[in-house]
N, C-alpha and C positions, 0 to 999 in steps of 0.2 A: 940605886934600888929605893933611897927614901923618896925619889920625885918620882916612881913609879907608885907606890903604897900611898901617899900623897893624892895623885890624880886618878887612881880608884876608888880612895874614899870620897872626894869629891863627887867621882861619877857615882857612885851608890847615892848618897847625901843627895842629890839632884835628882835619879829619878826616883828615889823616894817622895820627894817633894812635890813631884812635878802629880804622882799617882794621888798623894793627900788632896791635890788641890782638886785633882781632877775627880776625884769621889765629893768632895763637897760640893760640887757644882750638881754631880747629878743626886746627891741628895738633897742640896738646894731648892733644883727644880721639880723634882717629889714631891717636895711638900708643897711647892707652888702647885701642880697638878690638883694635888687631894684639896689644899684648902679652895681651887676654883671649883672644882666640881660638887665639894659640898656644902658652901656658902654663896656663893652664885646664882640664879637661877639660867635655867637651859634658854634662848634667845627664840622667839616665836616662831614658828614656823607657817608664815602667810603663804608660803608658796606653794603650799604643799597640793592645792586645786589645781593649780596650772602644770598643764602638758607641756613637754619640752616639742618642739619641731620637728615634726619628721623628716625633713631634710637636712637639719642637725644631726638627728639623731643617727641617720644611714650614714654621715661621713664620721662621726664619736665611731659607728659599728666598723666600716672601711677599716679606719687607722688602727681601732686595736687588732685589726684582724692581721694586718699586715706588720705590724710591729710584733707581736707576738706569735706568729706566723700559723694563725690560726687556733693555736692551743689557750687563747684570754678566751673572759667570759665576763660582760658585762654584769655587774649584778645592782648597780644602784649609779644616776646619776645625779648629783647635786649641783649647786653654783653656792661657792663658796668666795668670801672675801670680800664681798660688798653686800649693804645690812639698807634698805629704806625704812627708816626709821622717821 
């Protein structure tokens, strides 16, 4: 019985731990969030003139149609993740 009582307090002790750590991570990245969005500034937007392709554009429309099986709705397209700088 005492290696029973033993290895529940362990197991409790553990995901105790396991929850502390995991809350400081997403309050960690909280404040990471807040202190970029309000000491940062927002990154130019030069693209903003330029039309995306209309034959991009019809197969972006194809593919959500058919993945979503008609019920998506495009509402904005960007290119994200490469910056000319």
């Amino acid at each position: 019985m005492e290696n029973l009582n033993k290895a529940l307090f362990l197991l409790v002790v553990g995901m105790l731990t396991v929850f502390v750590i995991l809350m400081l991570v997403v309050a960690v990245g909280n404040l990471i969030i807040l202190f970029t969005n309000r000491f940062l500034p927002p990154p130019d937007d030069a693209e903003k003139g330029k039309h995306i392709d209309p034959k991009k554009l019809a197969v972006i429309v194809a593919a959500v149609d058919i993945v979503t099986k008609g019920k998506g709705k495009i509402a904005n397209i960007e290119k994200i993740g490469t910056q000319n700088k």
